[in-house]
Gaussian input, Z-matrix of N, CA and C with variables (Angstrom, degrees):
# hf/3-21g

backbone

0 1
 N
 C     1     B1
 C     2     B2     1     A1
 N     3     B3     2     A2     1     D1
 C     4     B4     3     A3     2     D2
 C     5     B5     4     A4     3     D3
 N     6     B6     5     A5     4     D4
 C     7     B7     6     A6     5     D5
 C     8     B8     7     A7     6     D6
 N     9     B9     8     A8     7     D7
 C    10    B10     9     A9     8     D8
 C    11    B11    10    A10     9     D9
 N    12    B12    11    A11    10    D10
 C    13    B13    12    A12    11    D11
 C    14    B14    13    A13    12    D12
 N    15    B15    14    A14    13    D13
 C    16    B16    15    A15    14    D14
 C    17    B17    16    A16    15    D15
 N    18    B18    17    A17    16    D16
 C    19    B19    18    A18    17    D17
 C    20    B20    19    A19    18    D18
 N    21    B21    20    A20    19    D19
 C    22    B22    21    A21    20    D20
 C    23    B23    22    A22    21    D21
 N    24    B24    23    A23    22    D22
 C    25    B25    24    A24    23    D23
 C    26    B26    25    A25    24    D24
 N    27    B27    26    A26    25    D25
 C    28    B28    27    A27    26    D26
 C    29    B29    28    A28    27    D27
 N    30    B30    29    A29    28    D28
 C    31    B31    30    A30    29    D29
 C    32    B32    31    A31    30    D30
 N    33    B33    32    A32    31    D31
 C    34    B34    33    A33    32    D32
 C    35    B35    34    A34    33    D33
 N    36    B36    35    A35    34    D34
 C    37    B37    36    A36    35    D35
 C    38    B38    37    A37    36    D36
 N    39    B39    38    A38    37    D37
 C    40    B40    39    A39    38    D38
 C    41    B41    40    A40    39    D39
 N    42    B42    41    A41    40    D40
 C    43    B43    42    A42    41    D41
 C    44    B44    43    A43    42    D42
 N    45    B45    44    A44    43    D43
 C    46    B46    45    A45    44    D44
 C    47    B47    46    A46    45    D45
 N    48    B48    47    A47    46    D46
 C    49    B49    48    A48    47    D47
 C    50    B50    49    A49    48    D48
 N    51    B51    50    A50    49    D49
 C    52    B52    51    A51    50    D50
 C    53    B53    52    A52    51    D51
 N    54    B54    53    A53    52    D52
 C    55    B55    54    A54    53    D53
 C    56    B56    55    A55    54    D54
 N    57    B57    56    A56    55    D55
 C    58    B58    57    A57    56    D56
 C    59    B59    58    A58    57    D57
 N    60    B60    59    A59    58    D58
 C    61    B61    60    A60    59    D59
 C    62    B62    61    A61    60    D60
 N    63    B63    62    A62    61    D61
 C    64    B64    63    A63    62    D62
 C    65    B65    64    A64    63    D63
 N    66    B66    65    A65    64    D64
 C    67    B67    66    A66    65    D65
 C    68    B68    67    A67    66    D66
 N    69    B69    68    A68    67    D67
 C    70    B70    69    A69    68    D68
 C    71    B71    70    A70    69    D69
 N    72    B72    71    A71    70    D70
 C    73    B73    72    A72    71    D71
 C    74    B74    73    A73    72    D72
 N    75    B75    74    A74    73    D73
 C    76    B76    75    A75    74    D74
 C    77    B77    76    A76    75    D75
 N    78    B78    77    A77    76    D76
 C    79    B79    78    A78    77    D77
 C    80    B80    79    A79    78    D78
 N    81    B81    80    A80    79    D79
 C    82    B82    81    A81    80    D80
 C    83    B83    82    A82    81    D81
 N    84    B84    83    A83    82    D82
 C    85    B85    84    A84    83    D83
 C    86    B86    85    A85    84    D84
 N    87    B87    86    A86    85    D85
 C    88    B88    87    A87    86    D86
 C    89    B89    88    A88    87    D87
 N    90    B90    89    A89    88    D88
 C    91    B91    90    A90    89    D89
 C    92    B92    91    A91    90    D90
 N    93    B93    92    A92    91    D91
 C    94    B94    93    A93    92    D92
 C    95    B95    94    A94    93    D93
 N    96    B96    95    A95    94    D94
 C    97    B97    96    A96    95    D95
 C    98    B98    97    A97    96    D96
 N    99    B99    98    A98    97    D97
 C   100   B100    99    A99    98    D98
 C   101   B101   100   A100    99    D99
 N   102   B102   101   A101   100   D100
 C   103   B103   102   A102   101   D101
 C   104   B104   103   A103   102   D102
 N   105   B105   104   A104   103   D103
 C   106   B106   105   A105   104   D104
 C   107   B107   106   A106   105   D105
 N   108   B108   107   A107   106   D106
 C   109   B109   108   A108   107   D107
 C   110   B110   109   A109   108   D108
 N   111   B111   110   A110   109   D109
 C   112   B112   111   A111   110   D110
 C   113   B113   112   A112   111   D111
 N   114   B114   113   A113   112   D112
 C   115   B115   114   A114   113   D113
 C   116   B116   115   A115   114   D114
 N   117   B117   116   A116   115   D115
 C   118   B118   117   A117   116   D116
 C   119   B119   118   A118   117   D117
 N   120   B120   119   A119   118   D118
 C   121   B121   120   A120   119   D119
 C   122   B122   121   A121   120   D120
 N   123   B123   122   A122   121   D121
 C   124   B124   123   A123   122   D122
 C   125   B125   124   A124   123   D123
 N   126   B126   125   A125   124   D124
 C   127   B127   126   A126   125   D125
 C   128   B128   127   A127   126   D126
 N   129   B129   128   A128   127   D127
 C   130   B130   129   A129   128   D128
 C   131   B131   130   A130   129   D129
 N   132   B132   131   A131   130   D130
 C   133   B133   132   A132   131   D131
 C   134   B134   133   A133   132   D132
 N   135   B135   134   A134   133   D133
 C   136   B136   135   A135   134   D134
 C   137   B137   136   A136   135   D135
 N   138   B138   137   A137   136   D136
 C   139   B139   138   A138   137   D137
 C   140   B140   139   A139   138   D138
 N   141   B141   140   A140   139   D139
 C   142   B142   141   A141   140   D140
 C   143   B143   142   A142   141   D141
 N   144   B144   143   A143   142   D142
 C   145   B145   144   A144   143   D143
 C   146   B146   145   A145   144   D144
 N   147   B147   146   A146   145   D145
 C   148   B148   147   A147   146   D146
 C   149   B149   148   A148   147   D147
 N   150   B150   149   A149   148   D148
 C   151   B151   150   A150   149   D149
 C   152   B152   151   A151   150   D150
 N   153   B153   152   A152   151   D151
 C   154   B154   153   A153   152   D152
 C   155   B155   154   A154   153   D153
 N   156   B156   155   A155   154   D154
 C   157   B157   156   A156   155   D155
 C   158   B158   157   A157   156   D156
 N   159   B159   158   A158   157   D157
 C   160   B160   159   A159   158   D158
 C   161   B161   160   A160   159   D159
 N   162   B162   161   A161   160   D160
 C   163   B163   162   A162   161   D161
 C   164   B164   163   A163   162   D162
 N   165   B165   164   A164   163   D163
 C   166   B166   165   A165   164   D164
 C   167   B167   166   A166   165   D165
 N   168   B168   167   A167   166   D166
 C   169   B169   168   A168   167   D167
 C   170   B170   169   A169   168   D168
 N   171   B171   170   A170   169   D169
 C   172   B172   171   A171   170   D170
 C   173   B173   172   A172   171   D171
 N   174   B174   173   A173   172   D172
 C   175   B175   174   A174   173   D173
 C   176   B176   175   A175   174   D174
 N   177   B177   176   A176   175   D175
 C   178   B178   177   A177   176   D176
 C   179   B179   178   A178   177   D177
 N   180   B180   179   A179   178   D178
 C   181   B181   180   A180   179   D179
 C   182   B182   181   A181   180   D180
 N   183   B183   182   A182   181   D181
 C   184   B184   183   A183   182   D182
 C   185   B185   184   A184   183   D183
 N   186   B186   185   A185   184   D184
 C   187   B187   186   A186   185   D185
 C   188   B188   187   A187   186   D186
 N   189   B189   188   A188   187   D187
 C   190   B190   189   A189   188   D188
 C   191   B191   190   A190   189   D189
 N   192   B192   191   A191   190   D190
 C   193   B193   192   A192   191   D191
 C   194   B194   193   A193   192   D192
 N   195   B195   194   A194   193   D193
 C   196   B196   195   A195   194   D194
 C   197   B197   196   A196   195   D195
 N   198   B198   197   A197   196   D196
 C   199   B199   198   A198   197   D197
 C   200   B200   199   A199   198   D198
 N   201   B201   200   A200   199   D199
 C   202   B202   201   A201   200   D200
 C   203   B203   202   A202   201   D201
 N   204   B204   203   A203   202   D202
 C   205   B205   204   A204   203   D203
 C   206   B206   205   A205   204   D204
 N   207   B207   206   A206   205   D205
 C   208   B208   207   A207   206   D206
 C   209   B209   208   A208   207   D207
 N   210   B210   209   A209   208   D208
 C   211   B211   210   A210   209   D209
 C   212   B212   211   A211   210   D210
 N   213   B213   212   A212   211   D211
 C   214   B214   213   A213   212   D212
 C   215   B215   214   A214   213   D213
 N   216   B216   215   A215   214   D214
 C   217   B217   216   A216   215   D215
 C   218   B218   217   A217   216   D216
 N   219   B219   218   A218   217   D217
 C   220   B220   219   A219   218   D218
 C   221   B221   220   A220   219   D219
 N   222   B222   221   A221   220   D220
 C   223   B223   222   A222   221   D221
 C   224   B224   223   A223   222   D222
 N   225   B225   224   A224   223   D223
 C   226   B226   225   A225   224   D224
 C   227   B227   226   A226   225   D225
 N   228   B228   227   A227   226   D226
 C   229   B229   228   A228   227   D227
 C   230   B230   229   A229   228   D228
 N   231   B231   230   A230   229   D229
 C   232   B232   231   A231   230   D230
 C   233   B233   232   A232   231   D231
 N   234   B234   233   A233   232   D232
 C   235   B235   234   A234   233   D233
 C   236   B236   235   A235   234   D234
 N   237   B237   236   A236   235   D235
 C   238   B238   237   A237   236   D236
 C   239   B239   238   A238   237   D237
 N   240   B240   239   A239   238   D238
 C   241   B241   240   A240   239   D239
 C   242   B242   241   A241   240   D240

   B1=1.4457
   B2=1.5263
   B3=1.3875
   B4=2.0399
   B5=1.0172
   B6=1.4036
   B7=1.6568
   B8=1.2637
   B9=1.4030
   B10=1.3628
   B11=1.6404
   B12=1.3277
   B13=1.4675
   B14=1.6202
   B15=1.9676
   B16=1.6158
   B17=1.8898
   B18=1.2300
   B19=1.7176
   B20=1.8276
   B21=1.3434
   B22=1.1546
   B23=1.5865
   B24=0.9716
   B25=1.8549
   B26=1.4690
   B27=1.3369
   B28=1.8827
   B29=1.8625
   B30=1.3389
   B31=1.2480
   B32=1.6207
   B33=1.8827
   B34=1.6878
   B35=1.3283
   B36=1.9347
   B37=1.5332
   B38=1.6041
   B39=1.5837
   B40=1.2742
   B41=0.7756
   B42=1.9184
   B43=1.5068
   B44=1.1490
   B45=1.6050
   B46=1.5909
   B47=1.5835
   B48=1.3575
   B49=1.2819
   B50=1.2444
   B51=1.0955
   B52=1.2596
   B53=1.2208
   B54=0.9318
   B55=1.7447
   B56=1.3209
   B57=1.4821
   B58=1.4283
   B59=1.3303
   B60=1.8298
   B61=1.2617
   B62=1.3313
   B63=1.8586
   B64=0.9791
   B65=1.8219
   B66=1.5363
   B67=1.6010
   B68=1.9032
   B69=1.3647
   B70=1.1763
   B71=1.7712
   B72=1.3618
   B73=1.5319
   B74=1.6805
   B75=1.6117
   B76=0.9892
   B77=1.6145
   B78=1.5536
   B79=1.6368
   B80=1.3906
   B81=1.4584
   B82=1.5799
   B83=1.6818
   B84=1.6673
   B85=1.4484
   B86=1.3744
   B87=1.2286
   B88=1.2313
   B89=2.0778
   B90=1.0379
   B91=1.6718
   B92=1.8518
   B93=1.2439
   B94=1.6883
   B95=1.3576
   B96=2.1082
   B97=1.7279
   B98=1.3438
   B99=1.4036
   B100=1.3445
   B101=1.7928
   B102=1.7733
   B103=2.0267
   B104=2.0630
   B105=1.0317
   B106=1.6632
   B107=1.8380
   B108=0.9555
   B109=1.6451
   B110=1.7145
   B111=1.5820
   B112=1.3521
   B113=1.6940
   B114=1.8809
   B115=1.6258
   B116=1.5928
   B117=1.2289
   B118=1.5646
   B119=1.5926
   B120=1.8232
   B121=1.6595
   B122=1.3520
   B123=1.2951
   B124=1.6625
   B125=1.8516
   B126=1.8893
   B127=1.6110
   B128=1.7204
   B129=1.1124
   B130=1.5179
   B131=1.7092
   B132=1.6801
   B133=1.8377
   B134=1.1162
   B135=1.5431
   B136=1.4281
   B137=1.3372
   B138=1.6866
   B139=1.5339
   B140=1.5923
   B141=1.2445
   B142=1.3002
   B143=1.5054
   B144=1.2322
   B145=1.5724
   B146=1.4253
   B147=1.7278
   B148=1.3217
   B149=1.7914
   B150=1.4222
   B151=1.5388
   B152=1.5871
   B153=1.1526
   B154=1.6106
   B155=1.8172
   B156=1.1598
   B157=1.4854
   B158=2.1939
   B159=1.1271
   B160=1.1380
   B161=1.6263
   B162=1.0774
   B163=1.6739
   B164=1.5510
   B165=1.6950
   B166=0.7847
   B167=1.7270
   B168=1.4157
   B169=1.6227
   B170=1.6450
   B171=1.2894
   B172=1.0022
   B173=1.5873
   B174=1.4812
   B175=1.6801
   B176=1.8097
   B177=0.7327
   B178=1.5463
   B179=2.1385
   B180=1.3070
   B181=1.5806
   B182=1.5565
   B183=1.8053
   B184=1.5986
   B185=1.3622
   B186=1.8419
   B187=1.3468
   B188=1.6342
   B189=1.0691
   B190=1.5623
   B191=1.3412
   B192=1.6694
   B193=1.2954
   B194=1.2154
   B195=1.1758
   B196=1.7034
   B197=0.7240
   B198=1.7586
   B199=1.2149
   B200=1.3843
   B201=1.0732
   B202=1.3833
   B203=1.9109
   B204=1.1629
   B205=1.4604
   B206=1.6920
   B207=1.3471
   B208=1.3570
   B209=1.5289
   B210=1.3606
   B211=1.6562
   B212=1.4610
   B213=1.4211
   B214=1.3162
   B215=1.4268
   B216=1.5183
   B217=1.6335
   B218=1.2289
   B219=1.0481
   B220=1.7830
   B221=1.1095
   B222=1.4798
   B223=2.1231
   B224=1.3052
   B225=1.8346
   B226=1.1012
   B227=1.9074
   B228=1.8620
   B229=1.1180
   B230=1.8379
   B231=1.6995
   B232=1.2091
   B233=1.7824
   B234=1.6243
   B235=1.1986
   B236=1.7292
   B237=1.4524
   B238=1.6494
   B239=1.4270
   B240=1.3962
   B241=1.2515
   B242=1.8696
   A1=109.03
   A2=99.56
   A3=91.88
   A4=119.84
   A5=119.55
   A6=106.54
   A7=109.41
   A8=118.55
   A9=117.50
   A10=138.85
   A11=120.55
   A12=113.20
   A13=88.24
   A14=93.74
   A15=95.01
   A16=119.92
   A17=90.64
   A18=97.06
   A19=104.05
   A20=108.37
   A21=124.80
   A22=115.44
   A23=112.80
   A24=93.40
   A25=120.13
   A26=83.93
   A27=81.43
   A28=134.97
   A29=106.51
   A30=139.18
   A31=91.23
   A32=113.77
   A33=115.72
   A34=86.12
   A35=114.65
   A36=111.10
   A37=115.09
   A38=125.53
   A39=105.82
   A40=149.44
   A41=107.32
   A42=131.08
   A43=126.24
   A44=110.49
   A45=112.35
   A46=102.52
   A47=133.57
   A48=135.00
   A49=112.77
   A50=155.00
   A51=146.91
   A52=106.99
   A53=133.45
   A54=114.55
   A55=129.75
   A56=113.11
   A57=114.75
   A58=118.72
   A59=116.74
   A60=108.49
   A61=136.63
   A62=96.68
   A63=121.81
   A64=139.74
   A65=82.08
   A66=91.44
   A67=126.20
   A68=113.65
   A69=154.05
   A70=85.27
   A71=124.99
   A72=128.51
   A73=115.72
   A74=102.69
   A75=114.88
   A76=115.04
   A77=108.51
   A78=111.89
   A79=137.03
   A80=102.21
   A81=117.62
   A82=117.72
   A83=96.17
   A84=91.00
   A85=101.08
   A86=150.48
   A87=166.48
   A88=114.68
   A89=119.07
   A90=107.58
   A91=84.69
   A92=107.94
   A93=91.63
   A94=83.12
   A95=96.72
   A96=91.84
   A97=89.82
   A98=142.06
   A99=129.64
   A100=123.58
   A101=84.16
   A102=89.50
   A103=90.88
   A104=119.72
   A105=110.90
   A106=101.70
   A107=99.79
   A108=108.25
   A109=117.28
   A110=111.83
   A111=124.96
   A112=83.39
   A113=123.75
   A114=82.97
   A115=94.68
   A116=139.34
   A117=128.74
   A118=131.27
   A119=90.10
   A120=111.68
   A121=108.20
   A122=139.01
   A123=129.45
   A124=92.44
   A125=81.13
   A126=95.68
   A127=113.43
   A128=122.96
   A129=109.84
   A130=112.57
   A131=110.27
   A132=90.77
   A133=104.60
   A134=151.06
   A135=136.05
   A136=111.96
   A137=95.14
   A138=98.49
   A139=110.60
   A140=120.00
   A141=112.03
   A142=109.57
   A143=102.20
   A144=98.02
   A145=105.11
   A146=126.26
   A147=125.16
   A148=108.97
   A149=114.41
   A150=121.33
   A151=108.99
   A152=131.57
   A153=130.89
   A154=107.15
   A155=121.04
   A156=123.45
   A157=106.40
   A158=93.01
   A159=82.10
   A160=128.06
   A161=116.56
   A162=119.02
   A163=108.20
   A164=124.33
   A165=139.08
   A166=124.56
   A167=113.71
   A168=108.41
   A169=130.45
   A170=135.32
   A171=157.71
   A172=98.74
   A173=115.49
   A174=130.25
   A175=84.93
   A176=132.56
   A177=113.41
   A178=97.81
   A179=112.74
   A180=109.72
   A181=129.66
   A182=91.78
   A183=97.59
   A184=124.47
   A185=102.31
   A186=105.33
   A187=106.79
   A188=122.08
   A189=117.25
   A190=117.53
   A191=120.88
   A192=115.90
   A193=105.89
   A194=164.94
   A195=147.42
   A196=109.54
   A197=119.54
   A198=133.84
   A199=96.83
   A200=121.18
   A201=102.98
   A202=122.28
   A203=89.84
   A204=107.46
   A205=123.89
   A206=104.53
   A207=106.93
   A208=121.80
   A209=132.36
   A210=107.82
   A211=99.57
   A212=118.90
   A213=120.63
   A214=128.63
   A215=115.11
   A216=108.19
   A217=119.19
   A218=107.39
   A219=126.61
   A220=110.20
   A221=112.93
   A222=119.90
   A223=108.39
   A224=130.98
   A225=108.73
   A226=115.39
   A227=97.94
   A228=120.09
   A229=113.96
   A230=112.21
   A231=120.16
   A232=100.87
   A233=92.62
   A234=92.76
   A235=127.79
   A236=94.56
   A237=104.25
   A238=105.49
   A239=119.96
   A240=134.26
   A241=117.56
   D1=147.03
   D2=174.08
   D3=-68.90
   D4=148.43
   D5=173.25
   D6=108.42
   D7=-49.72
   D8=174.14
   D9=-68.08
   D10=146.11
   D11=-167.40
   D12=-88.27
   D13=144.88
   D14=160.10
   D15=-74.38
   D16=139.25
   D17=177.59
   D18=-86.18
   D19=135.80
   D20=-161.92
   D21=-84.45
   D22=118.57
   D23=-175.77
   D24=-64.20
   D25=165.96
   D26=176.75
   D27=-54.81
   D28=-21.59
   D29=-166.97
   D30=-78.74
   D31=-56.76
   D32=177.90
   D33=-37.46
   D34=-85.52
   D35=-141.70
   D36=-54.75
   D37=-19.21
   D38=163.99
   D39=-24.64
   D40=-82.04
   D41=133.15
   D42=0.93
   D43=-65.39
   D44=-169.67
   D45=-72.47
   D46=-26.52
   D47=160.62
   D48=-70.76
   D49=-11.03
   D50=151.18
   D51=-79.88
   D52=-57.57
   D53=163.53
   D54=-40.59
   D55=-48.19
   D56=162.03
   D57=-44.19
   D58=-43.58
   D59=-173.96
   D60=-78.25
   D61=-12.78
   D62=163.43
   D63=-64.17
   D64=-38.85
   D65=166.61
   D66=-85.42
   D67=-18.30
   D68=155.12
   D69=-42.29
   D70=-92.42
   D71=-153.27
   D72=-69.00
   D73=-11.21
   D74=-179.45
   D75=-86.64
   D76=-48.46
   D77=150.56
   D78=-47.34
   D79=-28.26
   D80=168.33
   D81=-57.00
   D82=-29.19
   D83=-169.25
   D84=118.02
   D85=-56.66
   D86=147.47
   D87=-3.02
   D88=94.63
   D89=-157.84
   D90=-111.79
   D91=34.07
   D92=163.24
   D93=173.72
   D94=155.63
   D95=-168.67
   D96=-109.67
   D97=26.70
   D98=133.07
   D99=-40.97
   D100=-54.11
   D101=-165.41
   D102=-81.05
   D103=-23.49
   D104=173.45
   D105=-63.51
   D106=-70.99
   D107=178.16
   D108=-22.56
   D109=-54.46
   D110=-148.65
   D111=-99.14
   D112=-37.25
   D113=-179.47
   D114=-97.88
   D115=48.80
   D116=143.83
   D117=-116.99
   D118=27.01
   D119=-176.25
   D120=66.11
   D121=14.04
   D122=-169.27
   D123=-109.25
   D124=158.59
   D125=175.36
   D126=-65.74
   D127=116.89
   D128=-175.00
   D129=-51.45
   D130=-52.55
   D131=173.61
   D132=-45.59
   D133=-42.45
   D134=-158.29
   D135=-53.85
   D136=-53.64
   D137=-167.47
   D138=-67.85
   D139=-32.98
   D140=-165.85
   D141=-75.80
   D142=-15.61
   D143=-175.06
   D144=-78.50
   D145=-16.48
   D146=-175.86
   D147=-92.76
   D148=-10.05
   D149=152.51
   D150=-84.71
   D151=-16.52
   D152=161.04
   D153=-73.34
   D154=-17.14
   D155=176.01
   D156=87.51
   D157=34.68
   D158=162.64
   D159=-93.74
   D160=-175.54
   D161=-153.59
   D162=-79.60
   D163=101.14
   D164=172.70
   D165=-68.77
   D166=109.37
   D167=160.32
   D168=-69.45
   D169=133.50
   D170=-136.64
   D171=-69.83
   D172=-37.95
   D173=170.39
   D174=-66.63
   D175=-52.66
   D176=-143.06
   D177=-97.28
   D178=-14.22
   D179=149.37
   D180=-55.12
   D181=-43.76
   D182=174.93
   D183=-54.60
   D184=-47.04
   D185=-167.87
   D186=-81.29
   D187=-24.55
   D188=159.78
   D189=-45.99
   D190=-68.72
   D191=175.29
   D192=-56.49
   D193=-36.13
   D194=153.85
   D195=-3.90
   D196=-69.39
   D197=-147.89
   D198=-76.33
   D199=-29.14
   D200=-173.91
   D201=-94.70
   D202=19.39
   D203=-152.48
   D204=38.22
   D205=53.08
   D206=172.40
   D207=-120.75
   D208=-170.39
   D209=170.03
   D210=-117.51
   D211=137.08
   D212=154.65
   D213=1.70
   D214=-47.49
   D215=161.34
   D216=-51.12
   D217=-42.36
   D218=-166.42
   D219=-61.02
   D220=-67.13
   D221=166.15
   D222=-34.57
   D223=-50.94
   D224=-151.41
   D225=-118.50
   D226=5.44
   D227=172.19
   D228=-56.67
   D229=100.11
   D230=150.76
   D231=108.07
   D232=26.38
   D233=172.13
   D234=-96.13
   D235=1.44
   D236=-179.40
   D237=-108.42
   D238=2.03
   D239=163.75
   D240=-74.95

């Protein structure tokens, strides 16, 4: 219909959260998500696969935004935009 915004699939907001998380670890100081991964106790494939935009569980958003000291709104605020 005209007028209407396209709704983004789930696969977009991944992505756009892996980018976020990506730019996130990069502001941290962090220039690879091996050395982010290893000092926030996580498996590095894990993490990198969640800067590749793969399918994030709702426990494992939280503990990301931790890390970043932000809240869960915050990580995923303006990503369907």
């Amino acid at each position: 219909m005209a007028g209407q915004k396209e709704i983004p699939s789930p696969q977009d907001y991944y992505e756009r959260l892996g980018e976020r998380l990506k730019t996130l670890r990069l502001e941290a100081g962090f220039d690879s998500a091996e050395a982010f991964a290893i000092h926030h106790k996580m498996g590095r494939t894990q993490y990198l696969a969640y800067e590749r935009g793969k399918d994030l569980q709702l426990s494992t958003i939280r503990r990301l935004a931790r890390f970043h000291k932000i809240t869960p709104d915050e990580l995923l605020r303006g990503l369907g935009s």
